[in-house]
C-alpha positions as CSV (number, residue, x, y, z in Angstrom):
1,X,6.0,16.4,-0.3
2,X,7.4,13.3,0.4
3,X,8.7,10.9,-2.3
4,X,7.2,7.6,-2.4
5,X,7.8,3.9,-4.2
6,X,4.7,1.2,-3.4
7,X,4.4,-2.2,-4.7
8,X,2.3,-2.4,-8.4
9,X,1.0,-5.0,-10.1
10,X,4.4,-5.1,-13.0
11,X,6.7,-3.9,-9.9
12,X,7.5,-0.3,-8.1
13,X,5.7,2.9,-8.5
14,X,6.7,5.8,-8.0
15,X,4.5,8.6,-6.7
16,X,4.5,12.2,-4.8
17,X,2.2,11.8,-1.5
18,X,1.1,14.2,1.3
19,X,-1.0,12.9,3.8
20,X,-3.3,14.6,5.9
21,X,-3.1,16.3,9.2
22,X,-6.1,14.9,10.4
23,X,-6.5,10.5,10.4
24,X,-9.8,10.2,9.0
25,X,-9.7,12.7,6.3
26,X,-10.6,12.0,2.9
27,X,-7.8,10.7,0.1
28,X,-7.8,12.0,-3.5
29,X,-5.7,10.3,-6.1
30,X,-4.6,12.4,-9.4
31,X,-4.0,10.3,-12.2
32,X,-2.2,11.3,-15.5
33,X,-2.1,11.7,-19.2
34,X,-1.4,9.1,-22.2
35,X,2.0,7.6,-21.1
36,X,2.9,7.8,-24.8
37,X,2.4,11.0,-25.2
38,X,4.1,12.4,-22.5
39,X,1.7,12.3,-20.0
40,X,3.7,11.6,-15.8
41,X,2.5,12.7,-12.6
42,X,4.8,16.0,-12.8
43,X,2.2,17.3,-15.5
44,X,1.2,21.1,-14.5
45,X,-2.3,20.3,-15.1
46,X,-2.0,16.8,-12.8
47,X,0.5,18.8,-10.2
48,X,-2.2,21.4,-9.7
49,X,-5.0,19.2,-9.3
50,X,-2.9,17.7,-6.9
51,X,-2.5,20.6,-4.7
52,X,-6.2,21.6,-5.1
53,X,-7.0,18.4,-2.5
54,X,-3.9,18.7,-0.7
55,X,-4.8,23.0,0.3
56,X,-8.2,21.1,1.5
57,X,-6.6,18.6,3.7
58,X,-7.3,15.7,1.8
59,X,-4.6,12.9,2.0
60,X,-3.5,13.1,-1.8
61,X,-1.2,11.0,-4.1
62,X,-0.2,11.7,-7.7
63,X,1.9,8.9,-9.2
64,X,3.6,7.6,-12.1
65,X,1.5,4.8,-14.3
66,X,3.8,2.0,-15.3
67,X,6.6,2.4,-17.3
68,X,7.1,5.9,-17.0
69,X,10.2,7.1,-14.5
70,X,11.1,5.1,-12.1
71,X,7.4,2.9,-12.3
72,X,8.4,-0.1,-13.1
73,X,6.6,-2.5,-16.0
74,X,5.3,-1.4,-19.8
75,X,2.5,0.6,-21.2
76,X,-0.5,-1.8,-21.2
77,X,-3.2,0.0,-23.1
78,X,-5.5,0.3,-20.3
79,X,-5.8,-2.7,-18.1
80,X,-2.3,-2.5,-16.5
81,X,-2.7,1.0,-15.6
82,X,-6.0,0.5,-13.6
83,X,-4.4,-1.9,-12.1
84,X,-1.4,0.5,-11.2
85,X,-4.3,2.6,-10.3
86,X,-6.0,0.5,-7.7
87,X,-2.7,-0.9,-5.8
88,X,-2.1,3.5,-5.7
89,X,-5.6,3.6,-4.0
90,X,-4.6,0.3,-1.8
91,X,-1.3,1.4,-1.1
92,X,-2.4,4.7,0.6
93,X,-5.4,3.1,2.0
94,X,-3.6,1.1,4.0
95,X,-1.5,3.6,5.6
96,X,-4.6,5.9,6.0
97,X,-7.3,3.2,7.6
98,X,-9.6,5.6,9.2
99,X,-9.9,7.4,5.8
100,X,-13.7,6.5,4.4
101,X,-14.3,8.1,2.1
102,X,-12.1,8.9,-1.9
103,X,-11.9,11.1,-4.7
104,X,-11.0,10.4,-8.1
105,X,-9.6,13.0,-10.5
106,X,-7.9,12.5,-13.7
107,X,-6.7,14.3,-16.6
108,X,-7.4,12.8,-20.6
109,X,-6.2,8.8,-20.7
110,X,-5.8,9.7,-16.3
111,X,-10.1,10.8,-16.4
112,X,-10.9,7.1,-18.4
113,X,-8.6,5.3,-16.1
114,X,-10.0,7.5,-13.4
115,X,-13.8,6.5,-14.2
116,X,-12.8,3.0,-14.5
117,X,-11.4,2.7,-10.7
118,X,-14.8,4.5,-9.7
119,X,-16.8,1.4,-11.1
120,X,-14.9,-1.0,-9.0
121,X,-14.0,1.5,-5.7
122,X,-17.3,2.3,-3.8
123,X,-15.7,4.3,-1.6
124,X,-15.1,7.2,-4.4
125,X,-17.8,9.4,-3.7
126,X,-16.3,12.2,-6.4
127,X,-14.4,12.8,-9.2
128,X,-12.9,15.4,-11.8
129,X,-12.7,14.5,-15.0
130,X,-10.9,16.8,-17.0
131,X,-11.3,16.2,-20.9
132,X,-12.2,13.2,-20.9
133,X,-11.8,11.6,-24.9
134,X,-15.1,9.8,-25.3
135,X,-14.5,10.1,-29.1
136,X,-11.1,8.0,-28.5
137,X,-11.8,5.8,-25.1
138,X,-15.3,3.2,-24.7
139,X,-16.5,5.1,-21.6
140,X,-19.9,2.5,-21.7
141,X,-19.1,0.6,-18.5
142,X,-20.9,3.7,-16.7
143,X,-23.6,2.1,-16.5
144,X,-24.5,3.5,-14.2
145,X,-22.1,5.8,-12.9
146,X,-22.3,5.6,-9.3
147,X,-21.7,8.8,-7.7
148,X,-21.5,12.8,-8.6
149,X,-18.9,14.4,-10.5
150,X,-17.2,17.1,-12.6
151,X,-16.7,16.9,-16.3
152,X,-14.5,19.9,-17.5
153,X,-13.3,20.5,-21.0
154,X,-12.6,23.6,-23.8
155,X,-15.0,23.8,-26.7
156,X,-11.9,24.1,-28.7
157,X,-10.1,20.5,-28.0
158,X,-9.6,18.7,-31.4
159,X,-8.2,15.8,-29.5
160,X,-11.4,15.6,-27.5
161,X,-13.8,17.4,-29.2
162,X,-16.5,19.3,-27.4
163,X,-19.4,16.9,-29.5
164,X,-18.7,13.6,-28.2
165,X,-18.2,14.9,-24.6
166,X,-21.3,16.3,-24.7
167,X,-23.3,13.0,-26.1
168,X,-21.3,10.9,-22.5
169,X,-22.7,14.3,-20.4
170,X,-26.1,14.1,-21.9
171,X,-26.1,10.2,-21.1
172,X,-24.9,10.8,-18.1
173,X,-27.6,13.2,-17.0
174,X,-30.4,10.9,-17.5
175,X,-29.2,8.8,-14.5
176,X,-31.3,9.2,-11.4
177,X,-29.5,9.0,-8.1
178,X,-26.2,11.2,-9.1
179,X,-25.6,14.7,-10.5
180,X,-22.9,15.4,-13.3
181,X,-21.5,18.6,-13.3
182,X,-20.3,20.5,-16.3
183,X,-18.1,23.0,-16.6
184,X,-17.1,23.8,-21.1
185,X,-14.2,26.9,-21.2
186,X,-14.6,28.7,-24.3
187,X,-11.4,28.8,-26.6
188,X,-9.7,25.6,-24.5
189,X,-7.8,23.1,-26.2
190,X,-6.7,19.7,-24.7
191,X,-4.0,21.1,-22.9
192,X,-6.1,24.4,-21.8
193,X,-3.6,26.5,-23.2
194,X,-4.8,29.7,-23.3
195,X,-6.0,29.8,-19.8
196,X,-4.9,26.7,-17.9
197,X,-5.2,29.1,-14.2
198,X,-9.2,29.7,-15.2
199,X,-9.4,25.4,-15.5
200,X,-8.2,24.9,-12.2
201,X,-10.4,27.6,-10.5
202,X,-13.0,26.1,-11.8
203,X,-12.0,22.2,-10.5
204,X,-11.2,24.1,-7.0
205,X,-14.6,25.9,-7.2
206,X,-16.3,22.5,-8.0
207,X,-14.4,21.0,-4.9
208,X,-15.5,23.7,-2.5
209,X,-19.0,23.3,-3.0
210,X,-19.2,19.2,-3.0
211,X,-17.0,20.0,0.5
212,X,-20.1,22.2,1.4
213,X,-22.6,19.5,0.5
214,X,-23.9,21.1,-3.0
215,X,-24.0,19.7,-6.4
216,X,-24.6,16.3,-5.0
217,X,-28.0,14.1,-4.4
218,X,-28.2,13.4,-0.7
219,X,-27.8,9.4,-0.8
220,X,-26.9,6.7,2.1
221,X,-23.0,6.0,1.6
222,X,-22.5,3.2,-0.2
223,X,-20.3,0.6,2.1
224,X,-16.9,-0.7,1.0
């Protein structure tokens, strides 16, 4: 897996890349936890999303938010890392042209970030958004969300908690046009502890299916 430094908005950043062995396959970008909290792209959670798209031939990048190893630049509270996050998205994009279509998958502060880059990107046609902190993060800018997804997270996060997920799922749901997936793992905390193998089953399980044209309203692709 080769080790890569792009060009970011604050300077370098550093990511982990695999492309694809075929050119017009789709790319997936994994995006991380809270920088301040110890969130980088060599998270176990974030590492195992990774090789979820990479085992499906996706051309997949996980990479380091600003300020964190060897990405250059400070924490920014939001803006700057979706910024880091599109130049990631241009960065590969440019090496992968014939690519047209993107997921998005993120885990806690990564799944905000990751929503945000869905607004603006109209060539993400999925995402994974693992706990996702509505109680913490304004997630209102989906409005509406423009294509299908997975929402995963343990009815025992305090950080997230199970509640205020629920109220963005319910909102969610009453969107025509898309379908929100939802997948809640009894006795998971934010971190999915106590089973963290049984959270990425179910992310690959979610893949699978939206790869076999399931769990997703038929709809003309929306053009970059």
């Amino acid at each position: 897996m080769p080790e890569v430094i792009f060009a970011g908005p604050a300077g370098r950043l550093e990511g982990r890349y695999q492309p694809s062995t075929e050119k017009s396959a789709p790319i997936a970008i994994i995006l991380h936890p809270h920088p301040q909290f110890g969130g980088t792209m060599n998270n176990k959670i974030v590492y195992d999303l990774f090789y979820i798209f990479q085992k499906r031939n996706f051309t997949t990048l996980r990479f380091n938010f600003r300020g964190i190893g060897r990405s250059q630049g400070e924490f920014d509270h939001g803006m700057g890392e979706l910024s880091d996050a599109a130049a990631a998205l241009d960065w590969i994009q440019s090496l992968h042209p014939d690519s047209k279509s993107c997921w998005v998958a993120g885990y806690s502060f990564g799944a905000w970030i990751g929503m945000q880059l869905l607004m603006r990107r109209p060539e993400i046609e999925g995402f994974i958004s693992v706990a996702p902190q509505p109680n913490t993060y304004d997630f209102s800018f989906l409005a509406p969300c423009p294509s299908s997804g997975l929402i995963i997270h343990g009815d025992s996060d305090k950080v997230a908690p199970s509640k205020d997920v629920q109220t963005l799922v319910d909102k969610l749901h009453t969107q025509k046009g898309i379908t929100i997936t939802q997948k809640t793992l009894p006795g998971a905390n934010h971190f999915f502890s106590n089973d963290p193998q049984l959270l990425i089953d179910e992310c690959a399980d979610y893949l699978d299916k939206r790869l076999a044209g399931q769990l997703a309203d038929p709809k003309p692709k929306r053009l970059r």
